[in-house]
C-alpha positions as CSV (number, residue, x, y, z in Angstrom):
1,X,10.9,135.0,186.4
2,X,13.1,135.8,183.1
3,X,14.6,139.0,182.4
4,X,12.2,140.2,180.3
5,X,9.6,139.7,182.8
6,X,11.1,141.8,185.3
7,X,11.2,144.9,182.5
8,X,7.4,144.5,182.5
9,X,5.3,143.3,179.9
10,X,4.8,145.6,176.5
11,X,1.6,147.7,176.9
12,X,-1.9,146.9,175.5
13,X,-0.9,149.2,172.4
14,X,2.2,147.9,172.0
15,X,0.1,144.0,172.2
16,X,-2.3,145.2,169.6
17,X,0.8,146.7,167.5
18,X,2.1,143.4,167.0
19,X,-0.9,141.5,166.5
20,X,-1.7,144.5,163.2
21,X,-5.1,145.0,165.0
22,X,-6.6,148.4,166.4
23,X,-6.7,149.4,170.1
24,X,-10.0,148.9,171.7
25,X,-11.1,152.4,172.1
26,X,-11.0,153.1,168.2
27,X,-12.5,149.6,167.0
28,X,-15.6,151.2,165.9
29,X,-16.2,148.5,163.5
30,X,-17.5,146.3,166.4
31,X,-21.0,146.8,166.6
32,X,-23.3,147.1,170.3
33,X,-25.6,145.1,168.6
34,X,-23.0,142.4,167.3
35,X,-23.3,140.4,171.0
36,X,-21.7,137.3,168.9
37,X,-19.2,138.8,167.0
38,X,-17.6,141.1,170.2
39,X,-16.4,138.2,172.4
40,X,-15.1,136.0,169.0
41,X,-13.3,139.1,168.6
42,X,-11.6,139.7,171.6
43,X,-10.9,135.7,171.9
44,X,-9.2,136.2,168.4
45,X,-7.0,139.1,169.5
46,X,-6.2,138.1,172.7
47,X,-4.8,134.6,171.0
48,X,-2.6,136.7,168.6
49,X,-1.6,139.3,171.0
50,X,-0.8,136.5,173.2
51,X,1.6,134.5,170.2
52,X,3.6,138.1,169.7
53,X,4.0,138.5,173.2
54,X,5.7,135.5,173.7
55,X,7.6,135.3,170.5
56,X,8.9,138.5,171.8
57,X,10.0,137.4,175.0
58,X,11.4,134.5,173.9
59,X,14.8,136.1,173.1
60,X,15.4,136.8,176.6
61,X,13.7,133.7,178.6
62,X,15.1,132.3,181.2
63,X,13.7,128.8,179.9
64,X,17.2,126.7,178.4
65,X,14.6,124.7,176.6
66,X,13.6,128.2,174.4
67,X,15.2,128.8,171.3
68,X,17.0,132.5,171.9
69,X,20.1,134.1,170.2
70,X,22.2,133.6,173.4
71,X,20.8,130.2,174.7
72,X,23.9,128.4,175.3
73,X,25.1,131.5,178.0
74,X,22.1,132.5,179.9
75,X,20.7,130.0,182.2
76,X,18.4,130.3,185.1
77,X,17.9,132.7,187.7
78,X,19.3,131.1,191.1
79,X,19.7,132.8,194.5
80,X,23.0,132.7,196.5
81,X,22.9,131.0,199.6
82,X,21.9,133.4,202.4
83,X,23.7,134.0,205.5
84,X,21.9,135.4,208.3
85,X,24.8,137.3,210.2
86,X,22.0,140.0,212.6
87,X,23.4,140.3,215.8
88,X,26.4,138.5,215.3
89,X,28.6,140.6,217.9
90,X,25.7,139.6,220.9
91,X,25.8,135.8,219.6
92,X,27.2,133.1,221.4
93,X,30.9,131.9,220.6
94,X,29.5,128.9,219.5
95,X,26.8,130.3,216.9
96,X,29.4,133.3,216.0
97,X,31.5,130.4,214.6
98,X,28.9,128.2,213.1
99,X,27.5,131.5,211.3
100,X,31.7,132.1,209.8
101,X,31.7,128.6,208.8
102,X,28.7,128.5,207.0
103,X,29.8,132.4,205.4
104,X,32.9,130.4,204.2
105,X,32.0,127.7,202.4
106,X,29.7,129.6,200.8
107,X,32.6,131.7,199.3
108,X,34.3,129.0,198.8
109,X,31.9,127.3,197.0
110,X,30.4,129.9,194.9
111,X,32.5,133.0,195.4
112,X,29.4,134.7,196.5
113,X,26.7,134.7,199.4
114,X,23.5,136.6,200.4
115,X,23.7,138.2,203.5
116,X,21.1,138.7,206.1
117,X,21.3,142.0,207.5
118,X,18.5,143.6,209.9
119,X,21.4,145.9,211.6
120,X,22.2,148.1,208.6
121,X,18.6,147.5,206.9
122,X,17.0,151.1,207.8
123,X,20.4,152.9,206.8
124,X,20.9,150.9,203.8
125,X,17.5,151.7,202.6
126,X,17.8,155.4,203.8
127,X,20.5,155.6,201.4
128,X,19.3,153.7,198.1
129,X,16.2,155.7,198.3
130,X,18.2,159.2,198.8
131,X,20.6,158.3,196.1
132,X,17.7,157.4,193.9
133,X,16.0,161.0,194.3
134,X,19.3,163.2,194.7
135,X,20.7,161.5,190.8
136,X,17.7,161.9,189.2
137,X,17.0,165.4,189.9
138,X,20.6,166.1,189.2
139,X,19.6,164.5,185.8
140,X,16.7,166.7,185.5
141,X,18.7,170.2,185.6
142,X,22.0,169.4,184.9
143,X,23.0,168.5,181.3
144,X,25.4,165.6,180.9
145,X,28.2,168.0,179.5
146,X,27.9,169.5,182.6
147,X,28.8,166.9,184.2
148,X,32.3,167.1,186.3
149,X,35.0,164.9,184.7
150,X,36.8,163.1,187.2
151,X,37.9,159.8,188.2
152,X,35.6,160.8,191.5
153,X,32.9,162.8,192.8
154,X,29.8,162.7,190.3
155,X,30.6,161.6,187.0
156,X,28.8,160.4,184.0
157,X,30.7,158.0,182.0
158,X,30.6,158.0,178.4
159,X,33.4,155.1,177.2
160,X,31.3,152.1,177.1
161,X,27.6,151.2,176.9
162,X,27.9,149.2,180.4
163,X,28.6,152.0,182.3
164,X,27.0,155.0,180.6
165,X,24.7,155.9,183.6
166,X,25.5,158.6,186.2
167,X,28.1,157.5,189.2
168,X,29.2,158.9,192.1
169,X,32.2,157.4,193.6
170,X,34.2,158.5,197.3
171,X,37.4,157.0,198.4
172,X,37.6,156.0,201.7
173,X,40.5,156.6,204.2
174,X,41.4,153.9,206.7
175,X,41.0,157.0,209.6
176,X,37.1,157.7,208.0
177,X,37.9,160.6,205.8
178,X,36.9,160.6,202.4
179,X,37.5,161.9,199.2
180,X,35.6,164.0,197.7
181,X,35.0,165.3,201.0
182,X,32.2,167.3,199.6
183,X,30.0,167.1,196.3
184,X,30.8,169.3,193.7
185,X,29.4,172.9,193.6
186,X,26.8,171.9,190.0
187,X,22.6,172.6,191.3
188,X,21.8,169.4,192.6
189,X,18.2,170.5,192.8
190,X,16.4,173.5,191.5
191,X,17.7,177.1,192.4
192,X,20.2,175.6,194.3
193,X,24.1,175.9,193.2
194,X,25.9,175.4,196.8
195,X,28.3,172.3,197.2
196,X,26.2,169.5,199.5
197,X,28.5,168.1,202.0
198,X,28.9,164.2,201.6
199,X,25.2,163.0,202.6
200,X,24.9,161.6,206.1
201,X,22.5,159.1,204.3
202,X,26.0,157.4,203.1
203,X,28.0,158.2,206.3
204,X,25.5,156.5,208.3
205,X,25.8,153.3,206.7
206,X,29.6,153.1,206.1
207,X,29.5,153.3,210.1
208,X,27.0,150.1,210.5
209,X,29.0,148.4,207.8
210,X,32.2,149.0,210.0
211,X,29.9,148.2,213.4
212,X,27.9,145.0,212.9
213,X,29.3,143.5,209.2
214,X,32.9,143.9,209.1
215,X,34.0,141.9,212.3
216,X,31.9,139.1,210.5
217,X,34.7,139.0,207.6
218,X,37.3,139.6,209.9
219,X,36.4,136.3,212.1
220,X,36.0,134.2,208.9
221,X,39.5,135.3,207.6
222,X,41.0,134.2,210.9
223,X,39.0,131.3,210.9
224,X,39.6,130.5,207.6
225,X,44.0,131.2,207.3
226,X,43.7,129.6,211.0
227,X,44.7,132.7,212.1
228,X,45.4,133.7,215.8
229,X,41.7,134.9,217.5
230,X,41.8,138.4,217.2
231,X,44.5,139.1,215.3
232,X,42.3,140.5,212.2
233,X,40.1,142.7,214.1
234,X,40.2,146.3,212.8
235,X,42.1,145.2,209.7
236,X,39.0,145.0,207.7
237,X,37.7,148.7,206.1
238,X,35.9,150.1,203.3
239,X,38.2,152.0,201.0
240,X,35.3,152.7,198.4
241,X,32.1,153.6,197.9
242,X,30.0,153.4,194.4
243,X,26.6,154.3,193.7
244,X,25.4,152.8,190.6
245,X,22.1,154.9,189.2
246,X,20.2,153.6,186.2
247,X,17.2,155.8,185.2
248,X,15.5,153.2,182.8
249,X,16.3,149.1,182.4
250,X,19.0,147.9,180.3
251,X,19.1,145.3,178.0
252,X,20.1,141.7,178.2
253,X,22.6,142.0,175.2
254,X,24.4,144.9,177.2
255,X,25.8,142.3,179.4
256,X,27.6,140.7,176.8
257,X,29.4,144.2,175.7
258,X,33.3,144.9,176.4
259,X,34.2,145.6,180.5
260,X,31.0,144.3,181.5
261,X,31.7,140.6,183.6
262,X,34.5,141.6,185.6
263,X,36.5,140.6,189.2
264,X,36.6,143.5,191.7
265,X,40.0,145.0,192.8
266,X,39.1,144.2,196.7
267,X,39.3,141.8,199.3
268,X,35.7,141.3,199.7
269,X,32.6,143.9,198.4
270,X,29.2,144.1,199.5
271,X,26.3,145.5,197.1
272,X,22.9,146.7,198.4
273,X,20.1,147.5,195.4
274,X,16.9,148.3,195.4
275,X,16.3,146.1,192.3
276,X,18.2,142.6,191.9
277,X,19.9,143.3,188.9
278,X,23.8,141.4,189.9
279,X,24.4,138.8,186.9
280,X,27.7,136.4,187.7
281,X,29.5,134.4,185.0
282,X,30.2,130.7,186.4
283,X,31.4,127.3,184.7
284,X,28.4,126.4,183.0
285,X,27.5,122.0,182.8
286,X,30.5,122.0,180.0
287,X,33.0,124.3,181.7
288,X,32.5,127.2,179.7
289,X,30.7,130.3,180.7
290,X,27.5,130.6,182.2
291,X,25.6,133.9,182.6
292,X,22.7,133.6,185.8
293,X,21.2,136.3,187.6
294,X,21.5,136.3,191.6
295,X,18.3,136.7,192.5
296,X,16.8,136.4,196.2
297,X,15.0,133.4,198.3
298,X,11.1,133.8,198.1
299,X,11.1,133.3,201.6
300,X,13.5,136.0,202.2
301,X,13.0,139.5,203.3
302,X,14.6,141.8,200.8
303,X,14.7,144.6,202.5
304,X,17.7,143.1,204.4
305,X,19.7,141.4,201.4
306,X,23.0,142.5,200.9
307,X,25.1,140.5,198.2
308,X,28.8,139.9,199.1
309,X,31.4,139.3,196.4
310,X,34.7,137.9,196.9
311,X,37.2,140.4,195.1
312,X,40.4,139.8,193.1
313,X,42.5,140.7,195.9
314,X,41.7,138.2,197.9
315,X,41.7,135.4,195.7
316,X,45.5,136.2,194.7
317,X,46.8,136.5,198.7
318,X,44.8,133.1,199.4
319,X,46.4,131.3,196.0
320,X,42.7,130.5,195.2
321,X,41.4,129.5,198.5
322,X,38.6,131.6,197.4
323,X,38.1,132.7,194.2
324,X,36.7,135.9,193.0
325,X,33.3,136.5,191.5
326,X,33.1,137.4,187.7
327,X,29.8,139.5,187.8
328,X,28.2,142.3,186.1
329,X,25.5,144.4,187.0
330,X,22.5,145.7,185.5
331,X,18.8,147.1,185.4
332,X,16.2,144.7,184.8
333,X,13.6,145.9,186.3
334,X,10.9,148.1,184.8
335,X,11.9,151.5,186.1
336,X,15.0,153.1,187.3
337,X,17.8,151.0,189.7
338,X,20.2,152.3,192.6
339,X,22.9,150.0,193.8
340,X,25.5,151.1,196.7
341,X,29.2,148.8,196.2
342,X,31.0,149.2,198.9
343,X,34.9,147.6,198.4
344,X,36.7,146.4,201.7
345,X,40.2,146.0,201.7
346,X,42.8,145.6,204.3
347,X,45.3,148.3,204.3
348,X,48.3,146.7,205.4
349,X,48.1,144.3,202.2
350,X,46.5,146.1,199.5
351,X,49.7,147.8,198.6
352,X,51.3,144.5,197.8
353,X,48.9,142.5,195.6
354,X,47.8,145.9,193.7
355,X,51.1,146.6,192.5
356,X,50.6,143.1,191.4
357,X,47.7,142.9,189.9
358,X,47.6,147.2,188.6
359,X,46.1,145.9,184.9
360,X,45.1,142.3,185.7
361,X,41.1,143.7,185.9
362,X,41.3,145.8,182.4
363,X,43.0,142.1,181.5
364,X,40.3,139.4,182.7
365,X,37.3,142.0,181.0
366,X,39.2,142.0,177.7
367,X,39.7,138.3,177.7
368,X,35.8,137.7,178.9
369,X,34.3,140.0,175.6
370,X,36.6,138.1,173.9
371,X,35.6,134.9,174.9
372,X,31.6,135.4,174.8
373,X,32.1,136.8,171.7
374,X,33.4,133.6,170.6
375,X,30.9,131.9,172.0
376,X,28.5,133.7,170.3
377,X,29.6,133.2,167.0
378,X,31.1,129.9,167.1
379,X,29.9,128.3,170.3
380,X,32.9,125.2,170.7
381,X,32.3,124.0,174.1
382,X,35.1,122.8,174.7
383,X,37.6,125.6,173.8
384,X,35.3,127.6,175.9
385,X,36.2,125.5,178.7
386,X,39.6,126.0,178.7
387,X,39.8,129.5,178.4
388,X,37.7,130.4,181.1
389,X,39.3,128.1,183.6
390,X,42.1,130.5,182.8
391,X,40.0,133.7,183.1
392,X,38.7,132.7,186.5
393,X,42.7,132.2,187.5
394,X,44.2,135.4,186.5
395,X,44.2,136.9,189.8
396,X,46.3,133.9,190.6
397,X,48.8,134.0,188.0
398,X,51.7,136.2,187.2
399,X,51.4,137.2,190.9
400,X,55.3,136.4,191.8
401,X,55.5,139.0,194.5
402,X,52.8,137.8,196.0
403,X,53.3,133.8,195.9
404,X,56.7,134.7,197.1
405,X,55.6,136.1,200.2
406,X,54.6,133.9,203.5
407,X,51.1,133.2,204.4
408,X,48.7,136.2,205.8
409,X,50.0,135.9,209.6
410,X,53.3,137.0,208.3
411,X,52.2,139.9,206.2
412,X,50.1,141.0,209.3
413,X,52.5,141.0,211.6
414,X,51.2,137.9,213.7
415,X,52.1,134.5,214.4
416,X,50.4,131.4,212.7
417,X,49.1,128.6,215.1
């Protein structure tokens, strides 16, 4: 299903709009009588409603064989490859690693996967559907001037078009505490003006992230660096949390605006939504940049989704072992869209490659815009090409600290094999 799709179809005014004829209720001109001439009618206006509706569409088809203004960087939807990783901590040693191996190459291979979870799936939803209600009633009685301006908390962002939709963003500390600790004291429904405390809604699925997903990582870094067993577990936390809340759908072009497509600054970050609205940018059939929306398996269970990007971070300390995921997200559904990104770092290394790579993020989004924008206007394939095998390797380059540094066992304080 394309993008536009997704937004819904225009209504039946809007159809008749196009096609320059009147809505059904005021076509008076239409006898009773005229049995002949009423179904010739409606044959004839449903043609032409028919030809605008797809000539509008047509800019934002998923189809490579339509003519659109940004054919050559759209293509078609695909799902990640999903991971089913319920119950991993009661598995057998044997399926615990087959389930790591098969999380890995998927990373590997694409930089992102599709997770199954049915552990976190009741507090995941708990919270998108919470998060949903408690930012659009904020909307409702809180003007956007009102708005706190911070870096965290609630906040409203007004620099770019990409992210001008209401946040609310908590750091996390490795011991559980977080910051904001609290919301801030603006109504967050009506006749109400006392401070909320951090909703348990969030709480209670940080704790089954750190319970049933994280050791999954953990294993697959060990298995992966050929690690001693054990020697990651605990490492692994979430030092973010981002809720993403878009009251109405975006449009396609909005992808292709300035900090849009970007790597995360994390090891590895899961997203839950309630709509699929992630977009990643991958080498497209000539190398250059290829925009496709991560969508999920038909026979899949969406409910228990979760997407999992591989971050920056990680992609510098593993010199490209896996690479990051250039991705972008947005609302293409036809109503509003909550997302939940949670970024998972690893404490005793985070230091070191973000004081190497403070600006490379702000870098890679400058160079993308740049790029598209190029594309856009000029479209040379092959230039294309070579700038965004350089892109995808920022988080690789310039990174002397790092490179200098022994493998992960040394950094962790562990032995290699």
């Amino acid at each position: 299903m394309s993008y536009s799709e997704l937004q819904g179809k225009p209504s039946y005014a809007h159809q008749c709009a196009w096609a320059g004829m009147p809505q059904w209720s005021n076509r008076r001109w239409l006898s009773r009588r005229a049995s002949v001439a009423k179904p010739l009618a409606l044959l004839i206006l449903l043609s032409l409603c028919t030809a605008s509706l797809r000539d509008a569409q047509s800019a934002f088809s998923s189809d490579p064989g339509v003519a659109r203004p940004h054919g050559q960087l759209f293509n078609k939807d695909r799902p990640a490859h999903l991971v089913h990783i319920s119950s991993y901590s009661s598995g057998e040693e044997s399926a615990r690693r087959q389930t790591v191996d098969e999380l890995d190459r998927a990373l590997r291979r694409e930089g992102v996967a599709l997770l199954a979870l049915r552990d976190v799936r009741d507090a995941a939803q708990t919270a998108l559907d919470f998060w949903a209600w408690q930012l659009s009633k904020l909307m409702e009685t809180t003007p956007k001037a009102e708005w706190p301006q911070s870096n965290v908390g609630l906040l409203w962002p007004d620099g770019t078009e990409m992210y001008s939709h209401p946040h609310f963003v908590a750091y996390i500390e490795p011991d559980g505490r977080r910051h904001p600790p609290a919301l801030p004291s603006i109504p967050m429904h009506r006749g109400s003006s006392h401070p909320a405390k951090l909703p348990s809604e969030l709480t209670n699925l940080l704790v089954g992230v750190r319970r049933d997903v994280l050791p999954v990582f953990e294993d697959m870094l060990e298995r992966g660096l050929d690690l001693p067993s054990g020697s990651m577990a605990g490492e692994m936390s979430v030092v973010k949390a981002v809720v993403h809340y878009y009251p109405e759908p975006t449009k396609e072009e909005t992808l292709l605006t300035h900090a849009a497509f970007h790597s995360d600054d994390s090891m590895l970050t899961l997203n839950f939504e309630s709509v699929a609205g992630m977009h990643s940018l991958h080498a497209g059939a000539h190398g250059g940049p290829s925009i496709r929306r991560l969508t999920y398996p038909e026979d899949a269970d969406e409910s228990m989704c979760v997407n999992l990007f591989v971050g920056g971070y990680l992609q510098s300390l593993s010199q490209g072992l896996w690479k990051s995921l250039i991705h972008s997200g947005s609302n293409p559904g036809h109503s509003d869209r909550v997302s939940i990104t949670l970024f998972l770092g690893i404490a005793s290394l985070d230091q070191l490659v973000g004081a190497a790579h403070g600006g490379t993020r702000s870098r890679q989004e400058a160079a993308i815009y740049e790029l598209l924008t190029a594309m856009r206007q000029e479209g040379c394939k092959t230039a294309a090409s070579l700038k965004f095998a350089c892109v995808r390797a920022m988080y690789q380059v310039g990174n002397d600290s790092v490179q200098r540094c022994k493998p992960f066992s040394h950094l962790l304080g562990v032995g290699g094999k």
